[in-house]
Residue frames as qw, qx, qy, qz and C-alpha x, y, z in Angstrom:
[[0.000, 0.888, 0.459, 0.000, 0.00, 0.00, 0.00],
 [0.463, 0.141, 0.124, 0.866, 1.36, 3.08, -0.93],
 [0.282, -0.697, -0.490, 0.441, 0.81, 6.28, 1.49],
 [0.258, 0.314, 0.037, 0.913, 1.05, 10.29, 0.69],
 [0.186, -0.590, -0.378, 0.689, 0.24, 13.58, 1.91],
 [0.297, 0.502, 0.591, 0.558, -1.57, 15.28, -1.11],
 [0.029, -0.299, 0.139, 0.944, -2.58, 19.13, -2.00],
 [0.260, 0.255, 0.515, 0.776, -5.30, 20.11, -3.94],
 [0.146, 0.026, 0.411, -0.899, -7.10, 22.62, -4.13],
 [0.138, -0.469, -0.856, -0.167, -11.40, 22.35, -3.72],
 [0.401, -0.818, -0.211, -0.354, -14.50, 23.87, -1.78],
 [0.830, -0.395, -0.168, 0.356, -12.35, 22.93, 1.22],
 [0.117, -0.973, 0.197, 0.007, -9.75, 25.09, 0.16],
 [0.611, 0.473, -0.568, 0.284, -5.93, 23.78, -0.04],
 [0.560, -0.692, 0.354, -0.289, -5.11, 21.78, 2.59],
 [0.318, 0.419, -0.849, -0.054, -2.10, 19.17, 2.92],
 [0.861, -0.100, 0.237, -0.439, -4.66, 15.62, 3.46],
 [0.448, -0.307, 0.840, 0.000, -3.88, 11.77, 3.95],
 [0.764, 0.352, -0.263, -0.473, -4.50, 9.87, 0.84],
 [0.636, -0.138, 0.741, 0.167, -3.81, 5.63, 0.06],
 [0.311, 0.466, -0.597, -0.574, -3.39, 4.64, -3.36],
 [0.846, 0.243, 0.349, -0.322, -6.35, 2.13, -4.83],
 [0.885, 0.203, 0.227, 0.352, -4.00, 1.99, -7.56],
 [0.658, -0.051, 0.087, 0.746, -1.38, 3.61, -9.83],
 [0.074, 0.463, 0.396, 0.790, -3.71, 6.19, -10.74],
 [0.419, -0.773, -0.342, -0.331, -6.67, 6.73, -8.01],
 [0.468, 0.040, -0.852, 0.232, -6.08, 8.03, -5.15],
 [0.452, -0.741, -0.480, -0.126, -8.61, 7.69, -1.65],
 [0.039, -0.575, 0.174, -0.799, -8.95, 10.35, 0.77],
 [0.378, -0.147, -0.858, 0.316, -8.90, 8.56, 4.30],
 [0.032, 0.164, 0.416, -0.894, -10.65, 11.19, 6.11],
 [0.525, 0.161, -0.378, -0.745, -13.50, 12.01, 3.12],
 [0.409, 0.070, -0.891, -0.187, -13.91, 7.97, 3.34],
 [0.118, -0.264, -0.798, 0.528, -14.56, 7.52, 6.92],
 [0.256, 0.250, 0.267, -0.895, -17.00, 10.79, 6.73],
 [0.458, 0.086, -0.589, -0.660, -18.83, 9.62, 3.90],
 [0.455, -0.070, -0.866, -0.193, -19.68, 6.53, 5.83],
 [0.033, -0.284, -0.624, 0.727, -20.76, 8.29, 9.15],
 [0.354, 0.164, -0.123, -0.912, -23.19, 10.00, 6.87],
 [0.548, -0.018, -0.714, -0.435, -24.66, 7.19, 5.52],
 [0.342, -0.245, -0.852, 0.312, -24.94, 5.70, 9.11],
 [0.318, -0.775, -0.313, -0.447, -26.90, 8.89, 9.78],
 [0.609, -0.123, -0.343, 0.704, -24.32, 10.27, 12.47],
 [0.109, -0.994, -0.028, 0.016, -24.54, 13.87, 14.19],
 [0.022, 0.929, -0.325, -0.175, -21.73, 15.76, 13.18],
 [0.939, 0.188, 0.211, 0.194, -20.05, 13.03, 10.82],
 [0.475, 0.676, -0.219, 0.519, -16.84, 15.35, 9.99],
 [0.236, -0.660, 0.531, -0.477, -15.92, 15.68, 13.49],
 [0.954, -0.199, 0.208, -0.078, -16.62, 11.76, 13.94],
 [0.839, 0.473, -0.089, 0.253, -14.30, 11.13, 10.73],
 [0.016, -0.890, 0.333, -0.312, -11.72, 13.74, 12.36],
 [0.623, -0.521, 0.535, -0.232, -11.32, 11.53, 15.44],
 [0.843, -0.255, 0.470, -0.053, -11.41, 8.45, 14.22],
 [0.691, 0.187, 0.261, 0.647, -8.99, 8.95, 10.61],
 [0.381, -0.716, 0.036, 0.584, -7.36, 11.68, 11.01],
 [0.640, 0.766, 0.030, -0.045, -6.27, 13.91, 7.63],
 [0.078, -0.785, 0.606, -0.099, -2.62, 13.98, 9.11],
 [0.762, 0.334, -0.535, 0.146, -0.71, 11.08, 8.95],
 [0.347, 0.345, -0.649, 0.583, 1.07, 11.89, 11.67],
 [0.549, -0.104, 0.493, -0.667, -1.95, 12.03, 14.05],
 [0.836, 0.224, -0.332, -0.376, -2.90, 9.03, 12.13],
 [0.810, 0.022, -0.558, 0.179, -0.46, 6.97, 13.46],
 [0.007, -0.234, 0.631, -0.740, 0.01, 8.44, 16.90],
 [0.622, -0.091, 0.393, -0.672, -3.73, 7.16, 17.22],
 [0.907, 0.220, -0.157, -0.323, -3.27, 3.89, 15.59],
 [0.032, -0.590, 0.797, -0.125, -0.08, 2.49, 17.05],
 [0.582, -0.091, 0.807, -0.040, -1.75, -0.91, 17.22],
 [0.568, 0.425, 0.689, 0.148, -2.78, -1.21, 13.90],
 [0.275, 0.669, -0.096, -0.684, -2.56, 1.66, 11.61],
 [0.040, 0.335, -0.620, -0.708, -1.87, -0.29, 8.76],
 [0.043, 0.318, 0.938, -0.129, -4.75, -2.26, 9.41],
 [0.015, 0.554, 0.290, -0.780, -6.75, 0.88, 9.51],
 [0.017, -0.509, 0.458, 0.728, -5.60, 1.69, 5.67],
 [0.197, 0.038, -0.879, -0.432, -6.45, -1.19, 4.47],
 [0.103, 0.403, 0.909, -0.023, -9.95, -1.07, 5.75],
 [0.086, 0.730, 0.029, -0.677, -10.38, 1.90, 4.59],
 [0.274, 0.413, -0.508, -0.704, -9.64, 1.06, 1.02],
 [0.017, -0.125, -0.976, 0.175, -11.86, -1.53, 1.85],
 [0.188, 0.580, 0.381, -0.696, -14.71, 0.90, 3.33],
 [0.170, 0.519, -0.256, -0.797, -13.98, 2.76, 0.05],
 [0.173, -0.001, -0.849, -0.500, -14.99, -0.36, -2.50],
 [0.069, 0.414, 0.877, -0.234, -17.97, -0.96, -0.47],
 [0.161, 0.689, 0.255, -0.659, -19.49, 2.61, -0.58],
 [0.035, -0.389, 0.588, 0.709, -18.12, 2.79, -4.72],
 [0.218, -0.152, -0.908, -0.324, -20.51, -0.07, -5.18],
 [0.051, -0.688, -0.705, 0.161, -23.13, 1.22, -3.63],
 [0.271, 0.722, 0.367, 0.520, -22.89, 4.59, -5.62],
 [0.168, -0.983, -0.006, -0.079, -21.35, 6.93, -3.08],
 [0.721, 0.360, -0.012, 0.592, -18.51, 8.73, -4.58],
 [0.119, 0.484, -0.104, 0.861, -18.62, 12.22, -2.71],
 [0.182, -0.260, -0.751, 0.579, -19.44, 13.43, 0.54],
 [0.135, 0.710, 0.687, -0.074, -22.72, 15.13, 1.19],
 [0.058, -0.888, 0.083, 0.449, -20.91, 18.43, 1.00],
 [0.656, 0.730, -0.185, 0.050, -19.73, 17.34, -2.95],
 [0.192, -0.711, 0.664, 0.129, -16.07, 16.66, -1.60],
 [0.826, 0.271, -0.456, -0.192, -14.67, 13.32, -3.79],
 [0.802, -0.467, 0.358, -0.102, -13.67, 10.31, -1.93],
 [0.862, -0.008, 0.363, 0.353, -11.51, 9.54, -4.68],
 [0.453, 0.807, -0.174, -0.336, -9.77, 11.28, -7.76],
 [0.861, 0.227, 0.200, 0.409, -7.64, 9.84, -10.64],
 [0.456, -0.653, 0.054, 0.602, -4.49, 11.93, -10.16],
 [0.249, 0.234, 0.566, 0.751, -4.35, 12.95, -14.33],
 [0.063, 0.699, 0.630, 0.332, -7.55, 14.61, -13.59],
 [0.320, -0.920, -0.168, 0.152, -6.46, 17.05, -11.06],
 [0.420, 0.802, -0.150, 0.398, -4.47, 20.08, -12.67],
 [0.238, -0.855, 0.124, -0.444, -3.16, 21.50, -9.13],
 [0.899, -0.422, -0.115, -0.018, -2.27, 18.13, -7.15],
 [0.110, 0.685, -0.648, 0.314, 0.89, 18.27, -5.13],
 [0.883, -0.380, -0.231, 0.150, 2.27, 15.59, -3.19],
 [0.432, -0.829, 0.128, -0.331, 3.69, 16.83, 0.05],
 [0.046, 0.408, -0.894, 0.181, 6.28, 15.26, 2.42],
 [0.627, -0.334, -0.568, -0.416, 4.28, 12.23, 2.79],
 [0.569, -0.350, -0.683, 0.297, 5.07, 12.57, 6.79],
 [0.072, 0.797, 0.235, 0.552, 3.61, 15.50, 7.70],
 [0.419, -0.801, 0.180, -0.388, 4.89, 15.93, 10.92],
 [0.714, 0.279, -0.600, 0.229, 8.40, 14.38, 12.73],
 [0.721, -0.687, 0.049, 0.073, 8.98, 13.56, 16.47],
 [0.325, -0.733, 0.534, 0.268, 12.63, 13.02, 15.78],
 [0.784, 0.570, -0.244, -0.016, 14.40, 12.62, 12.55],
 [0.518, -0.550, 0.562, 0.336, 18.02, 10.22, 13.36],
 [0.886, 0.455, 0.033, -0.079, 19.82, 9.23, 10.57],
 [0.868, -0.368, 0.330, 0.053, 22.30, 6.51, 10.34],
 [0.178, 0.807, -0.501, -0.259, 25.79, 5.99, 8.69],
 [0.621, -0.268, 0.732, -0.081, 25.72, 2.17, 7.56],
 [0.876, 0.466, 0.103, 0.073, 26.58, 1.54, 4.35],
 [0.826, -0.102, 0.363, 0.420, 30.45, 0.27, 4.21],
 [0.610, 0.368, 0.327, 0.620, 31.02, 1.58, 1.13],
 [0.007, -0.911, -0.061, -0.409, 30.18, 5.01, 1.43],
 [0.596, -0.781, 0.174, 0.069, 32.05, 5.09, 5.14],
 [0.763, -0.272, 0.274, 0.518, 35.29, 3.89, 3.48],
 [0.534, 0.520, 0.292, 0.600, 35.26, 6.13, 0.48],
 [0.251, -0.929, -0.138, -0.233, 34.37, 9.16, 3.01],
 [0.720, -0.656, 0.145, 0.175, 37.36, 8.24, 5.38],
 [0.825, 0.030, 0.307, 0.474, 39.78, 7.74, 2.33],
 [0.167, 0.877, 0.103, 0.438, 39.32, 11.16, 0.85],
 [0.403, -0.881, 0.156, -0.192, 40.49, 12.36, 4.59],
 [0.813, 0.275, -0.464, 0.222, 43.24, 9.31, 4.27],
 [0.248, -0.413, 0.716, -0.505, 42.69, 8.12, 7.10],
 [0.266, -0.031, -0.941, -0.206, 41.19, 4.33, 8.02],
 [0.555, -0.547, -0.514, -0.359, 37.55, 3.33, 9.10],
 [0.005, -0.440, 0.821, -0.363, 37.77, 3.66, 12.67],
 [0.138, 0.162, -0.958, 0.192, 37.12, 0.48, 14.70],
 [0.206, 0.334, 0.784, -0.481, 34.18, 1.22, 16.26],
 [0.508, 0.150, -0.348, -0.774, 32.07, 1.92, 13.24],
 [0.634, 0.050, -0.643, -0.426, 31.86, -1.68, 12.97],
 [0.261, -0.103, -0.895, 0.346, 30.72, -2.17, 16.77],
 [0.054, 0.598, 0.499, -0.624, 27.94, 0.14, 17.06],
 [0.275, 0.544, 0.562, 0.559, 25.65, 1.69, 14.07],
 [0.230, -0.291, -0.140, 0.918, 26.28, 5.04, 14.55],
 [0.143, 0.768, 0.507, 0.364, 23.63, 7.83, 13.84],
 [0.116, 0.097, -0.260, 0.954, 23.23, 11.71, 13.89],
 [0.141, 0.658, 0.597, -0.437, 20.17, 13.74, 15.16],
 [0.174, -0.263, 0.016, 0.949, 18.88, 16.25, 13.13],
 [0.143, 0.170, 0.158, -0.962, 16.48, 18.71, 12.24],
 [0.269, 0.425, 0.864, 0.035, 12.59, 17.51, 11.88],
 [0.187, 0.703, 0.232, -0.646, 11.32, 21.20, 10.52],
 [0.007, 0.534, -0.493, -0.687, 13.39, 21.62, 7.37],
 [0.518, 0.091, 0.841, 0.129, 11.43, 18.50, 5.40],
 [0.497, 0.467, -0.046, -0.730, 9.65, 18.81, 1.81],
 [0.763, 0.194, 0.615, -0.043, 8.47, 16.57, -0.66],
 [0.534, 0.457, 0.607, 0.372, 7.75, 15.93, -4.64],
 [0.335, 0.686, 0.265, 0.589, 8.95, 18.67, -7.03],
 [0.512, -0.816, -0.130, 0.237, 9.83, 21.16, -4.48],
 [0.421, 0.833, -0.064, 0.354, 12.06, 23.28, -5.08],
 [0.777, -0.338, -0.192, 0.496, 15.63, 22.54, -2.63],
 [0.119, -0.979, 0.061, 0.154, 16.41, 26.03, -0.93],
 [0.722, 0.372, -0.189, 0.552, 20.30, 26.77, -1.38],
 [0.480, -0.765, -0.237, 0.357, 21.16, 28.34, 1.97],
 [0.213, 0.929, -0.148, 0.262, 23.27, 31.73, 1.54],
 [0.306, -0.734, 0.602, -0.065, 26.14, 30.50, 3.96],
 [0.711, -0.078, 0.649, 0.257, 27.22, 27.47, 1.49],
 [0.282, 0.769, -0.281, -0.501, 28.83, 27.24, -1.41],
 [0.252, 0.115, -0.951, -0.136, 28.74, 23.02, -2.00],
 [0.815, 0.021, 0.299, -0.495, 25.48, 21.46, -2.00],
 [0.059, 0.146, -0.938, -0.308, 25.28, 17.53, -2.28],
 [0.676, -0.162, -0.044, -0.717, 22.90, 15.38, -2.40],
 [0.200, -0.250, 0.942, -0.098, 22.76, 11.65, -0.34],
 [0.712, 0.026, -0.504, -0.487, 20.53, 8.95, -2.00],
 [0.076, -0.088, 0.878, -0.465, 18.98, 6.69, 0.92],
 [0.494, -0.588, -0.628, -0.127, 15.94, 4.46, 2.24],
 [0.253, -0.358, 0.254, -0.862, 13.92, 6.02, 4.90],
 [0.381, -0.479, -0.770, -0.181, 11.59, 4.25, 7.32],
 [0.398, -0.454, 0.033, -0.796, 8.86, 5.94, 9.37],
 [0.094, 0.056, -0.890, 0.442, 8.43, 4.57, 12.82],
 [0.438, -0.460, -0.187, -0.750, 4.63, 3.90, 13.73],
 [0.534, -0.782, -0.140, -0.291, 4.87, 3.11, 17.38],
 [0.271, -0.850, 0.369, -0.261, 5.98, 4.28, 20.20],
 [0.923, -0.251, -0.287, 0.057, 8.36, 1.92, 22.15],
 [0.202, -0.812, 0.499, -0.225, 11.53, 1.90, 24.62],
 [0.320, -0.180, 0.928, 0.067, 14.63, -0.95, 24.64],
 [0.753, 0.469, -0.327, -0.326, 13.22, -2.36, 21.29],
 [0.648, -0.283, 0.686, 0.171, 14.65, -5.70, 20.47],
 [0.042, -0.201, 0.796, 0.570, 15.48, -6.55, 16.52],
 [0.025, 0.215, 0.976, 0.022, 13.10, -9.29, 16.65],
 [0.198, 0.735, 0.620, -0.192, 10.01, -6.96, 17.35],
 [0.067, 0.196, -0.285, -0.936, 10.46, -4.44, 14.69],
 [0.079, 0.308, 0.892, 0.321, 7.30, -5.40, 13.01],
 [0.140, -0.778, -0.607, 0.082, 5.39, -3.82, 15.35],
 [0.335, -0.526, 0.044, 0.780, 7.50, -0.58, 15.32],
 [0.107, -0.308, 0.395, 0.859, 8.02, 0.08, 11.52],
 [0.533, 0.402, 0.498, -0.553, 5.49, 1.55, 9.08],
 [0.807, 0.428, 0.307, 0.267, 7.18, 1.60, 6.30],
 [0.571, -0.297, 0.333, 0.690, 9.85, 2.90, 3.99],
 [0.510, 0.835, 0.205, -0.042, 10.40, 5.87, 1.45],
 [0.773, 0.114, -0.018, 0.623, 13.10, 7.56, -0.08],
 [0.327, -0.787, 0.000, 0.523, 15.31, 10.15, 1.66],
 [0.452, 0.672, -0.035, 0.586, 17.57, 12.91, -0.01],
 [0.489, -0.765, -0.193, 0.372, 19.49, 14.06, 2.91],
 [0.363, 0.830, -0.096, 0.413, 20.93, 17.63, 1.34],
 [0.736, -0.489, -0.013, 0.468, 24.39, 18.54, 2.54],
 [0.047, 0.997, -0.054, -0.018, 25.64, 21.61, 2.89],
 [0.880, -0.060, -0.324, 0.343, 29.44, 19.94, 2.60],
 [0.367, 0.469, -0.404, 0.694, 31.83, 23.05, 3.02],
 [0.524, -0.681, 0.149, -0.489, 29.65, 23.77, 6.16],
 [0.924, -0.339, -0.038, -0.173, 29.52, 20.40, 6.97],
 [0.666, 0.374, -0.363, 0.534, 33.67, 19.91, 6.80],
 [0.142, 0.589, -0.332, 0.723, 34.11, 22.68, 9.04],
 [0.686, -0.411, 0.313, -0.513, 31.68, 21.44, 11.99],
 [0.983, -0.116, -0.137, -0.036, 33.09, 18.04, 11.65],
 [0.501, 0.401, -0.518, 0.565, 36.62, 18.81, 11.76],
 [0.186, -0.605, 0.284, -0.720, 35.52, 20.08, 15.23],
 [0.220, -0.096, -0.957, 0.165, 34.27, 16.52, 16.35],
 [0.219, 0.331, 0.508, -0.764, 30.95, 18.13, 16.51],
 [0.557, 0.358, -0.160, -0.732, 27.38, 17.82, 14.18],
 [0.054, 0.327, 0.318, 0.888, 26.44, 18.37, 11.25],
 [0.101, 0.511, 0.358, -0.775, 24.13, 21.22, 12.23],
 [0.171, 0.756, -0.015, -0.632, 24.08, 23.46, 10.11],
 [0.055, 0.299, -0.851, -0.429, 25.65, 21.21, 7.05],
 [0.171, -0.343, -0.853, -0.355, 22.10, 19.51, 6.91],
 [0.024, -0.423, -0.803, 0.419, 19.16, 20.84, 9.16],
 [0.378, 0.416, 0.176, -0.808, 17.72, 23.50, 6.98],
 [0.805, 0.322, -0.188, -0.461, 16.28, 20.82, 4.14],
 [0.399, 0.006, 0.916, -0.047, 15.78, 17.07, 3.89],
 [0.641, 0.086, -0.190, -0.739, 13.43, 15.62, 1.08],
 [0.469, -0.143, 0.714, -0.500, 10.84, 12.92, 1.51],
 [0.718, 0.413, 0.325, -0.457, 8.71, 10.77, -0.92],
 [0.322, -0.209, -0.314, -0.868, 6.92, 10.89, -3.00],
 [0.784, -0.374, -0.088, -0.488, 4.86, 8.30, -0.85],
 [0.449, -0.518, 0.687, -0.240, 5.43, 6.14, 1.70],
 [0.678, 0.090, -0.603, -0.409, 5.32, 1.94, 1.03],
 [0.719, -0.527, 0.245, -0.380, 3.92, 0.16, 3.84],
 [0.310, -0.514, 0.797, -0.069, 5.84, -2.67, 5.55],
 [0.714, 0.311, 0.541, -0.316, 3.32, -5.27, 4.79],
 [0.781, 0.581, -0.168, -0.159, 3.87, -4.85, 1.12],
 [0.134, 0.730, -0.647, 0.176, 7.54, -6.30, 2.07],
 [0.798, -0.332, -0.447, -0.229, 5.84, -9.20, 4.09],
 [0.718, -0.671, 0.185, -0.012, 7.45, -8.14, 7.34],
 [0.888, -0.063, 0.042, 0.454, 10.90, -8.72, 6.00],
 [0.209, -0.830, 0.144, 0.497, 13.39, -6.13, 5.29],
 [0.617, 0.768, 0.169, -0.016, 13.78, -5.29, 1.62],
 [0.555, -0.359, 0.389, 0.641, 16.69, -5.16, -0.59],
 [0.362, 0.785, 0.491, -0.113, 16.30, -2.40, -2.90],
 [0.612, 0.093, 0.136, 0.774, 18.07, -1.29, -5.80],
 [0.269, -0.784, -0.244, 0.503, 18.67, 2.22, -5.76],
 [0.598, 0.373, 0.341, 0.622, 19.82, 4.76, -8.27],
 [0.048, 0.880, 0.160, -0.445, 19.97, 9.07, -8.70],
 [0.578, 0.242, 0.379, 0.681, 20.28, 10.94, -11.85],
 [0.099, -0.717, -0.087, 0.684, 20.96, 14.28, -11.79],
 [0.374, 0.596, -0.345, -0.622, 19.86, 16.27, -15.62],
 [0.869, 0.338, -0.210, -0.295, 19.00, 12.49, -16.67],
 [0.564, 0.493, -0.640, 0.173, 22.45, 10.87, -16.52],
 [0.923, -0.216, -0.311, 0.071, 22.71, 7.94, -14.31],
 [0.200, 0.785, -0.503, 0.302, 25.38, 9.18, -11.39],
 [0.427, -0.332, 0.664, -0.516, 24.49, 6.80, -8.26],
 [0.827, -0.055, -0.468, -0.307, 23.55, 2.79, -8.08],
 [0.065, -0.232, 0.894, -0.377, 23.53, 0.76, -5.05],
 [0.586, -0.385, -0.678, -0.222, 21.26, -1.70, -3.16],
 [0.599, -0.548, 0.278, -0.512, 19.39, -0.78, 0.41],
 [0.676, -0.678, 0.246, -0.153, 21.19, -4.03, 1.67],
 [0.766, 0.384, -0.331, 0.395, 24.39, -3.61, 1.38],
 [0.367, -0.740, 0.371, -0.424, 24.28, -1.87, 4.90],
 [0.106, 0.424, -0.758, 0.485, 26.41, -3.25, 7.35],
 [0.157, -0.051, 0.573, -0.803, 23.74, -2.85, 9.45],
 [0.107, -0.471, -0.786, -0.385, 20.37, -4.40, 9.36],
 [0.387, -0.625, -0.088, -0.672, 17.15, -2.01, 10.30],
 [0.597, -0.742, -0.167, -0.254, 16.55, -3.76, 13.49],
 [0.663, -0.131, -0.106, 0.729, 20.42, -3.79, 14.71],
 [0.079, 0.412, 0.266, 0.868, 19.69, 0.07, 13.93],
 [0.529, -0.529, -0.306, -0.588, 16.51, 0.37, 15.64],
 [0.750, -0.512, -0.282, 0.310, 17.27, -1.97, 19.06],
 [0.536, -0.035, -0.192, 0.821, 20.65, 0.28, 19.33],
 [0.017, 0.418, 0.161, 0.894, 18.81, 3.79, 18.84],
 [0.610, -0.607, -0.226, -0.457, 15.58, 2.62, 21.42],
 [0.648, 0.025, -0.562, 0.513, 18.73, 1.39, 24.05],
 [0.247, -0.757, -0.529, 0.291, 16.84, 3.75, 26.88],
 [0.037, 0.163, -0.292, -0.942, 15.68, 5.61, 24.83],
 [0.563, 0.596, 0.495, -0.288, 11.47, 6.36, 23.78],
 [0.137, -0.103, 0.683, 0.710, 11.27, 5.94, 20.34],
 [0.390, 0.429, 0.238, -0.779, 8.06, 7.62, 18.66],
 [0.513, 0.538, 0.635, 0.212, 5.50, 7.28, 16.07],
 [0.063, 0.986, 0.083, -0.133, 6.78, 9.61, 13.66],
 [0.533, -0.503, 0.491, 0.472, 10.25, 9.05, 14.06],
 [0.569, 0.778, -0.207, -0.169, 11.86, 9.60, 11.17],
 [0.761, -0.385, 0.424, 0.306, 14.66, 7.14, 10.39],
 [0.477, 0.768, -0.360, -0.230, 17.67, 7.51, 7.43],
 [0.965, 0.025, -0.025, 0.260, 19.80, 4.30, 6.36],
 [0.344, -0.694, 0.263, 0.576, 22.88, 6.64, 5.59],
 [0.400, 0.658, -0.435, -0.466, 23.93, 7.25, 1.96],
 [0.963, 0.144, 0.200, 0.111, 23.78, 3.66, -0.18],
 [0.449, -0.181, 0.490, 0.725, 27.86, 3.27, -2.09],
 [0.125, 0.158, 0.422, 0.884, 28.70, 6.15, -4.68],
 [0.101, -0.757, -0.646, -0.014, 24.85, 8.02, -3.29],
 [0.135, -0.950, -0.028, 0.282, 26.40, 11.68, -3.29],
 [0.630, 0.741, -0.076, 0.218, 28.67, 13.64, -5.15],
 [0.407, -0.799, 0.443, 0.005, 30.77, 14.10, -2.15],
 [0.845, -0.125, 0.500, 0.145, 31.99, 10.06, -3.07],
 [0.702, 0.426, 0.434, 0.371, 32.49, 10.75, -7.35],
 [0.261, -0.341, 0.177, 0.886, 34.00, 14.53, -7.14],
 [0.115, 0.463, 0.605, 0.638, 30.92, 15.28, -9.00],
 [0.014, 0.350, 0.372, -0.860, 28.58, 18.76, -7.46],
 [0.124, 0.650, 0.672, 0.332, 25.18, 19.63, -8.47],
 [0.119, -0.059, -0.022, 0.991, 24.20, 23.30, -9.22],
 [0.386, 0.375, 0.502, -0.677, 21.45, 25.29, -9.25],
 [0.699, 0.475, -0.150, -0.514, 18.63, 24.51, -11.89],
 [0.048, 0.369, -0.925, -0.078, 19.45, 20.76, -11.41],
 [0.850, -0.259, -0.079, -0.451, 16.79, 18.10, -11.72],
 [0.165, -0.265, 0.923, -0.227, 17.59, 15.45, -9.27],
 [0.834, -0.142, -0.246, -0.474, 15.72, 12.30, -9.56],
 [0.216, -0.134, 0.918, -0.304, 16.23, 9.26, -6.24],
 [0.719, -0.006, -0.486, -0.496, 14.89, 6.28, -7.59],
 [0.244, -0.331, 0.840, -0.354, 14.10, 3.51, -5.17],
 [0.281, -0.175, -0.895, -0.300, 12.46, -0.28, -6.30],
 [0.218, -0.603, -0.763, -0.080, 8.70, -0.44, -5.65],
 [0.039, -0.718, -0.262, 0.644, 8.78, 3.40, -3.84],
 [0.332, 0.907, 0.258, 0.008, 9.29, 5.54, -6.93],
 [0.625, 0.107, -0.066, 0.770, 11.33, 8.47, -7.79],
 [0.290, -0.729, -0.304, 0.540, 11.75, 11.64, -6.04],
 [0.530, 0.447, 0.202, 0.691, 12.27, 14.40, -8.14],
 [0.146, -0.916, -0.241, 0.285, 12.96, 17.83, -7.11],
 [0.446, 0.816, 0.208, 0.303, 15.11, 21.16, -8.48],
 [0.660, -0.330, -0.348, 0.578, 18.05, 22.47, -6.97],
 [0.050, 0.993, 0.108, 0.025, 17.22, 26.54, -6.37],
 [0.520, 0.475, -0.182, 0.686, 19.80, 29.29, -6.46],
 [0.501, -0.124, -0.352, 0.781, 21.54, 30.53, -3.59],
 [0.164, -0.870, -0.464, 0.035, 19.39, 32.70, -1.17],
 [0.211, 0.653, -0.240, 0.686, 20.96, 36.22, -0.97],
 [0.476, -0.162, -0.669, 0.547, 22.24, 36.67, 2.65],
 [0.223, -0.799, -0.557, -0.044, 19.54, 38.61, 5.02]]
């Protein structure tokens, strides 16, 4: 099942709503669904039922579904064939419970998490860590490979599909890092490997932008990145639920081409690390959240930092990841300084 956070604009007005994909084309409006069906049950105030009980946020979505949200989704696109076949396609107030995404001029697709408790993200693909350390010629150290190391960092800066990537006025090297993402839907503390299942919701693809010259200077210090990544991250285009993966962790080839041309290929497991060696080490007392926001670390050769290669402004980037999609966004010109 394949999740987003969708734009467009209606009676309603633009507002950034939770949508599943029926297929490659349609997709349902969890919130619109649920209301549609309180009407029919003849409910008082059936948009404030639907509110409560599917949320238009994602992220309140799965902070109130931590036992089951994906369960949720899928009876919801469930809900939605039932009501299709009995001829109700729109809520009483004309809003569509569905649309075929060709039909709508305006649609945007948001980060598809609309809201982050804490974004970590992890440094566990091998290849990248040795090609990063050799530039600096110097050797892996030791304890990379005893502990899967992650940074914190900023949950504010996030955007999604086609967006336009800011260019901060105090850098003068932007990269870009080609990674899997997974979205944590519940809460928990001391995790064990073994019970991810019940943790992750699924997986999209990251673009963690790097700001490098910053980021050089705050690392030489044995400190960050900060400021080298925390004013933009991109997300999406949609999320793909765990389930479609049958509860296993997914090996997924991977790719980014920047103005078309093929610059980046790896696979999501060649990490070192597996997700729930990752996860158990990060929830080590520690609350981990629905929401969380998790990054594998750059897959081998996933940034120009690795191939001496540097995107400029008025670049199309495109992060392709099997069965998620491809991320595409523009790389803006350098903000003049305030």
């Amino acid at each position: 099942m394949k999740v987003c956070t969708y734009k467009r604009t209606s009676f309603l007005g633009s507002q950034k709503r939770l949508g599943v994909f029926l297929d490659e084309k349609t997709i349902i409006d969890v919130n619109l669904t649920w209301q549609a069906e309180y009407e029919k049950q003849g409910f008082y105030q059936p948009e404030n039922r639907a509110d409560l009980l599917a949320p238009r946020s994602l992220a309140a979505f799965l902070k109130l579904h931590q036992d089951g949200a994906i369960s949720k989704l899928h009876e919801t696109i469930s809900l939605y064939k039932k009501l299709a076949q009995e001829g109700v396609l729109k809520t009483k107030g004309c809003a569509d419970l569905a649309f075929n995404v060709l039909d709508v001029k305006d649609l945007k697709f948001d980060a598809p998490l609309d809201e982050i408790n804490m974004y970590r993200d992890f440094y566990a693909h091998e290849k990248h860590v040795k090609k990063g350390f050799e530039k600096r010629n110097e050797a892996v150290p030791a304890a990379w490979y005893e502990i899967p190391a992650y940074y914190k960092g900023g949950n504010t800066g996030f955007i999604g599909q086609d967006e336009i990537i800011p260019w901060p006025f105090y850098s003068q090297q932007l990269d870009y890092e080609l990674e899997l993402g997974v979205v944590i839907g519940r809460d928990g503390k001391n995790v064990k490997a073994k019970d991810i299942n019940k943790h992750i919701f699924g997986f999209t693809i990251l673009n963690d932008i790097s700001a490098r010259d910053i980021q050089r200077k705050e690392m030489s210090i044995r400190l960050g990145p900060a400021k080298g990544k925390d004013w933009c991250s991109v997300m999406g285009p949609v999320i793909v639920t765990y389930d479609e993966f049958d509860y296993k962790e997914p090996n997924l080839a991977m790719s980014a081409r920047i103005n078309g041309e093929e610059w980046s290929k790896g696979q999501s497991g060649d990490s070192h690390y597996s997700w729930g060696q990752m996860i158990e080490h990060m929830g080590m007392e520690e609350w981990i959240r629905a929401t969380d926001f998790i990054g594998s670390g750059t897959v081998g050769t996933g940034c120009g930092l690795e191939l001496d290669k540097w995107i400029k402004p008025g670049d199309l980037l495109e992060l392709e990841i099997e069965k998620i999609g491809t991320l595409k966004n523009i790389v803006g010109t350098p903000n003049p300084k305030p």
